[in-house]
C-alpha positions in Angstrom: -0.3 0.3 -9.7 -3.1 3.1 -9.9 -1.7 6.6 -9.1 -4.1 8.7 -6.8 -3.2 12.2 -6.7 -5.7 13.2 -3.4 -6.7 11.9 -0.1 -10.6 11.8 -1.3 -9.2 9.3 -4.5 -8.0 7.4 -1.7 -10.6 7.0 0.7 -13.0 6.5 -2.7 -10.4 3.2 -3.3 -10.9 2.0 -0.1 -14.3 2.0 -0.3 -14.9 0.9 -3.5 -12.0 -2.1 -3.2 -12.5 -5.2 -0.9 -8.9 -5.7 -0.6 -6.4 -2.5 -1.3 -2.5 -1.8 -1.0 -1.6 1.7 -0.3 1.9 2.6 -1.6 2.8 5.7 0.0 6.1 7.0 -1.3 8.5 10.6 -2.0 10.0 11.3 -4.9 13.4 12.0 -4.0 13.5 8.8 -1.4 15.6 5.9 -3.1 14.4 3.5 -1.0 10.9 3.9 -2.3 12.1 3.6 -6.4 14.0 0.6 -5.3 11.2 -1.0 -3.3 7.9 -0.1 -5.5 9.2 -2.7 -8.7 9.5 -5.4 -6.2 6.2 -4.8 -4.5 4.4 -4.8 -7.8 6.1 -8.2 -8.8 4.4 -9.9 -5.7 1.7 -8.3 -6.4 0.8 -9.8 -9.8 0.5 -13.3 -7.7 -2.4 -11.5 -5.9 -4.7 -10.6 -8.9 -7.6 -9.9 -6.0 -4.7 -6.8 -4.3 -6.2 -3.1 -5.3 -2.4 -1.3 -5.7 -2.5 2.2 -5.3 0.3 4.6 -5.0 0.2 8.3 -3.2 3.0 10.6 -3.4 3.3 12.1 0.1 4.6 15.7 -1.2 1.8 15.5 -3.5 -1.0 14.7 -0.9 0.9 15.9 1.9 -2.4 15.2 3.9 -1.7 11.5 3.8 0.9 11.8 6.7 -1.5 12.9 9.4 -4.9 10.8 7.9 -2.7 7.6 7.8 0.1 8.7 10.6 3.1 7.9 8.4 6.4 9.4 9.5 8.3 8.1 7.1 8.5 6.1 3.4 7.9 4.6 1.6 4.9 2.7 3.8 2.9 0.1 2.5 -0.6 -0.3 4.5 -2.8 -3.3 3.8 -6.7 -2.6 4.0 -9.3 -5.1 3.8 -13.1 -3.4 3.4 -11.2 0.1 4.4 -9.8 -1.3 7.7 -6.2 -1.5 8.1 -4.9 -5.0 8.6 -1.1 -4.2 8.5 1.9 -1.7 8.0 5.2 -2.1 6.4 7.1 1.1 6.8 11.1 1.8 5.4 13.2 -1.8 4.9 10.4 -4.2 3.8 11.4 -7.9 3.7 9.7 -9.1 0.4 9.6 -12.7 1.7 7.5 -11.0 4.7 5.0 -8.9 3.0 4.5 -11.7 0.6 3.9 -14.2 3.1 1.5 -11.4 5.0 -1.0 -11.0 2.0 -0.9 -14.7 1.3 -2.3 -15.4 4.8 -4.9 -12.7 4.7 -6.2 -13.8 1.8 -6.2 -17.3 2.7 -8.1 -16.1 6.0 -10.6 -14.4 4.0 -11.1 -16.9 1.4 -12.1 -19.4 4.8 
């Protein structure tokens, strides 16, 4: 998963990637260390997935442009658009079975 370190690197992703995760976590959450090595283990079965990862205290600008209120958040975008949001407790199963159907849609 590519670190960005400011909100133009990722608004530069978005538009350079068809198809891009944006992992938005804290440092001090747990949650977000426990969660990130499980998102990037389903992400390996989607080679086509853009991951990128923004720490929020770094880029504190990312809470308003992307109207997070809490981590860590995982927002799906397809061509810069946002298809979905996972934000907190994700069910791995579920965000799995998400990007599987979007890419399915988009390969149709």
């Amino acid at each position: 998963m590519e670190e960005v370190h400011s909100l133009e690197a990722i608004k530069s992703k978005l538009e350079a990637e068809k198809l891009v995760l944006l992992y938005i976590s804290r440092p001090n959450c747990s949650v977000c260390h426990a969660l990130l090595p499980q998102v990037e283990k389903v992400l390996e079965e989607f080679k086509s997935v853009f991951p990128i990862h923004a720490d929020a205290e770094e880029i504190p600008e990312v809470a308003g442009e992307f109207s997070i209120f809490t981590v860590p958040v995982l927002i799906m975008f397809v061509e810069g658009k946002e298809m979905f949001r996972k934000a907190r407790f994700v069910p791995i199963d579920e965000l799995q079975s998400q990007i599987s159907r979007l890419i399915e849609m988009l390969d149709n």
